[in-house]
C-alpha positions as CSV (number, residue, x, y, z in Angstrom):
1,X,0.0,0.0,0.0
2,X,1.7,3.6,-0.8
3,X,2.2,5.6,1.8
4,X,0.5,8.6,0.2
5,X,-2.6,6.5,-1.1
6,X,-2.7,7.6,-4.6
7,X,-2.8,10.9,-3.7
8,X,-0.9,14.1,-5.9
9,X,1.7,15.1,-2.8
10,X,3.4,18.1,-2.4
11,X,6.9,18.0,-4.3
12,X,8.1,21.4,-2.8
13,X,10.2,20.5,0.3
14,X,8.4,21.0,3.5
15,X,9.3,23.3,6.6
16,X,7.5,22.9,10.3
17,X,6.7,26.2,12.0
18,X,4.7,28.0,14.2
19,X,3.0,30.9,12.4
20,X,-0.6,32.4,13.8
21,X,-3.2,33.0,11.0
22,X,-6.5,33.4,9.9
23,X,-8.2,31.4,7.4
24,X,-11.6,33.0,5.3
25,X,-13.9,31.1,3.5
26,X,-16.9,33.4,2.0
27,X,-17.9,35.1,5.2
28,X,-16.8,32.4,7.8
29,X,-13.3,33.0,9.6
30,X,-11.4,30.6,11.8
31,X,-8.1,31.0,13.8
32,X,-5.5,28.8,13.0
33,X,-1.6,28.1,12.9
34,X,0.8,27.0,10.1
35,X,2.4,24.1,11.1
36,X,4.6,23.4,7.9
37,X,4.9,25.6,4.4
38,X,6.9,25.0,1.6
39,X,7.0,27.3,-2.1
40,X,3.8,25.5,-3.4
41,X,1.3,25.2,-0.2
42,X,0.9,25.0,3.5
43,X,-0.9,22.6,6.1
44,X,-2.8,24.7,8.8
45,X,-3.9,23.4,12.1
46,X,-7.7,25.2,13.0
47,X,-9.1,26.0,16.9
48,X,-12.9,25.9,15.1
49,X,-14.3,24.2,12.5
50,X,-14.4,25.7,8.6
51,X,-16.6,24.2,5.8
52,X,-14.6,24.7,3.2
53,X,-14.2,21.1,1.0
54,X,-11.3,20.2,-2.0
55,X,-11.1,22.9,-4.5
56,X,-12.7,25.9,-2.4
57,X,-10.5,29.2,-2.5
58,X,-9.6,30.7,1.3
59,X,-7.5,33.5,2.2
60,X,-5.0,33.1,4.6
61,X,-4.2,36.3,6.6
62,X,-0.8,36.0,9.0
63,X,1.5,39.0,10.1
64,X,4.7,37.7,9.2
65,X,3.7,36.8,5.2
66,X,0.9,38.8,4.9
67,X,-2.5,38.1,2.7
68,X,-2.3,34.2,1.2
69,X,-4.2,33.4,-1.3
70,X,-5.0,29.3,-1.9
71,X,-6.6,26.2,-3.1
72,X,-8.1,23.7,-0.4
73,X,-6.7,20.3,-1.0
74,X,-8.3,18.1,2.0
75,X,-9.8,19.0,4.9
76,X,-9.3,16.3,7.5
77,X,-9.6,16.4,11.1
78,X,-9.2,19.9,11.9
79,X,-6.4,20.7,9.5
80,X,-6.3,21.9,6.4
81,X,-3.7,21.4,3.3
82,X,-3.6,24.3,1.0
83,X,-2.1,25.0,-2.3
84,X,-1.4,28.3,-3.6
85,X,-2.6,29.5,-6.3
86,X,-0.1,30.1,-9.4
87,X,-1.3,33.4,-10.4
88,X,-0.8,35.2,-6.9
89,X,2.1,36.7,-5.6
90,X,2.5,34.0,-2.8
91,X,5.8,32.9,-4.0
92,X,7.4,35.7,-3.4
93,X,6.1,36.6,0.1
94,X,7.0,32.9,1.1
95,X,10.4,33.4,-0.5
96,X,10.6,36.9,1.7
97,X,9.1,35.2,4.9
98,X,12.2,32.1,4.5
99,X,14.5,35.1,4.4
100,X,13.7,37.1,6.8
101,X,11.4,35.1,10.1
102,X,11.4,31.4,9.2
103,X,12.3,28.9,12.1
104,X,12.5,25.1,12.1
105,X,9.8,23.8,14.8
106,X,10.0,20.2,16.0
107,X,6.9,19.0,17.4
108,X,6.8,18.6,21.3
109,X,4.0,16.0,21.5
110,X,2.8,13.3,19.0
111,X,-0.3,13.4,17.6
């Protein structure tokens, strides 16, 4: 059985971190943090639930990247795995955020 069970995976290499955000989804908002980010997408761990399924479009507000703008690709358990979109500027604000506030975070307690 693969390990990512026929599902398109992330090819952009992953970083764990700690960043406070807020994800939108038409006129619902939930608090969150990034727990890892890489050049093509981010996973983000919610405190409240958000109905937002494959394929919806959120915005992902944090201070130290700025205004996100992605593609939900699963929505599992409280977390969410987004994608950002190609036509954005999100590139280049992740590029600025790895140059200027990123910090490897290893997780203190399994979940």
């Amino acid at each position: 059985m693969a390990k990512n069970l026929g599902m398109e995976v992330r090819k952009a290499p992953r970083s764990r971190c700690r960043i406070a955000s807020k994800v939108r989804y038409f006129q619902q908002e939930a608090a969150g943090r990034i727990i890892d980010i890489s050049r093509t997408g981010l996973a983000i761990e919610l405190s409240t639930g958000l109905n937002a399924g494959a394929g919806s479009t959120v915005a992902i507000e944090t201070d130290e990247i700025g205004l996100l703008e992605g593609i939900v690709r699963w929505n599992y358990s409280g977390r969410l795995g987004i994608m950002f979109r190609p036509n954005s500027n999100a590139a280049a604000k992740v590029d600025a955020y790895f140059r200027n506030f990123h910090r490897e975070y290893r997780p203190v307690l399994a979940r």
